[in-house]
Phi, psi and omega in degrees: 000146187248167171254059198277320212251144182288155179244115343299167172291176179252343168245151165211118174269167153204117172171161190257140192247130182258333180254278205189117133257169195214080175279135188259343184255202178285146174221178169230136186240104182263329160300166150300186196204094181262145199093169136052192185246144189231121145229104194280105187261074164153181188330114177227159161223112206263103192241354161239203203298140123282133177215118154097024196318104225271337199212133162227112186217132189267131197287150168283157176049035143228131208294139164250078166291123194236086182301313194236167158314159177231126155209149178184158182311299178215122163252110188279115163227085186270117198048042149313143160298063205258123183211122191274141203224015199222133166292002193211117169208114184247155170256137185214135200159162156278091171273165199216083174210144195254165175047041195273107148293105147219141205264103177285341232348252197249024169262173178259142164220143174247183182233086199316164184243170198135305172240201231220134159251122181246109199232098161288201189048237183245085166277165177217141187246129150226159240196141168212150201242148176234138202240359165279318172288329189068064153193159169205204173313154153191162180263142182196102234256148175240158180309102195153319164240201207193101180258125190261079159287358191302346175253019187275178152269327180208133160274145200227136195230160203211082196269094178249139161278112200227158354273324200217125194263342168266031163246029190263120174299158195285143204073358183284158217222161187177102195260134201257300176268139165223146185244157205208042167232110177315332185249035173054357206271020193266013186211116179239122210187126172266116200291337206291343191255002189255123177260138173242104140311124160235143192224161194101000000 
C-alpha cells in the first residue's frame, strides 16, 4: 500500500477534459481524461483511461498511480513515481523521463508501438516475482516502439521475492524486458550499466 494521496484527497476529478487539466494539489481522477493536456504538478491517482492526450506530465518526486491506460503525444515524467496498478496496463506515447521510478510489482506493462521512451539519469526499476507462479513485473515493448536506456547512468533493478525464493527451481529465467521485435533493436540497453537488488 503506498500513504502517497492525502485522506480525504483534495481534488476528484471525473470528467472527460477537452481542454487541459492542471492539478496543483493531490487528486484522484476517477473519469477518463480525453484530449487536451494532463499535468499533474502532485500526488494523483489515475483511475481511469488518458486518450489521445497531446501532453501528459508527471510531477517530480511524486506518486503517480496508474489504473488504466495512457496515451498521449508526449509524456514528461522526470523523477516521477510511476506504480503501475492494473495486471495489463499500456503506455503509448513518446516519453521523456530522467531519474524515473517505476514500480511493476507483479504487473505488465506494455509499451505500445509508435513512439521512443527515452530514460536518463539513475532509473530504477521494482519488480516482484512471485515464486509460486514463477512469473513476475515486466515490461513489454511492442513492434514499433523503442525503450532507449543509451544515455542512463545505472539502470537500478530492485527484485523482491514473495512468498518463498527456495521454491524457484534451479535455472528458471525471469525476463523483466521482453522486445516483441524479431532483431531486438526496439530495446538499447548496456548490460554493463545494470545493477539487480534481490531481496526475499
Amino acid at each position: 500500500s503506498y500513504n502517497c494521496l492525502v485522506d480525504p484527497p483534495v481534488g476528484i476529478i471525473n470528467e472527460d477534459a477537452s481542454s487541459a487539466i492542471n492539478t496543483a494539489s493531490p487528486a484522484i481522477i476517477d473519469g477518463s481524461i480525453t484530449n487536451g493536456q494532463a499535468i499533474f504538478s502532485d500526488n494523483v491517482w489515475i483511475r481511469g483511461k488518458i486518450v489521445n492526450a497531446s501532453e501528459i506530465t508527471f510531477a517530480p518526486n511524486k506518486y503517480a498511480i496508474l489504473d488504466s491506460d495512457i496515451q498521449g503525444t508526449s509524456i514528461t515524467a522526470n523523477q516521477a513515481i510511476l506504480i503501475i496498478n492494473n495486471e495489463h496496463l499500456a503506455i503509448d506515447g513518446n516519453v521523456t523521463a530522467q531519474d524515473l521510478n517505476l514500480d511493476l510489482a507483479t504487473n505488465q506493462l506494455t509499451y505500445s508501438g509508435g513512439g521512443i521512451a527515452h530514460l536518463t539519469g539513475d532509473p530504477h526499476i521494482r519488480t516482484i516475482y512471485d515464486s509460486t507462479r514463477l512469473a513476475g513485473g515486466t515490461i513489454n515493448i511492442m513492434t514499433g516502439g523503442q525503450f532507449d536506456f543509451s544515455n542512463i547512468n545505472q539502470l537500478v533493478i530492485d527484485l523482491v521475492v514473495k512468498p518463498d525464493a527456495s521454491q524457484i527451481p534451479a535455472g528458471t529465467s525471469y525476463p523483466l524486458i521482453l522486445s516483441n521485435n524479431s532483431s531486438g533493436n526496439n530495446l538499447k540497453l548496456d548490460a554493463t550499466k545494470v545493477t539487480v537488488n534481490t531481496y526475499g
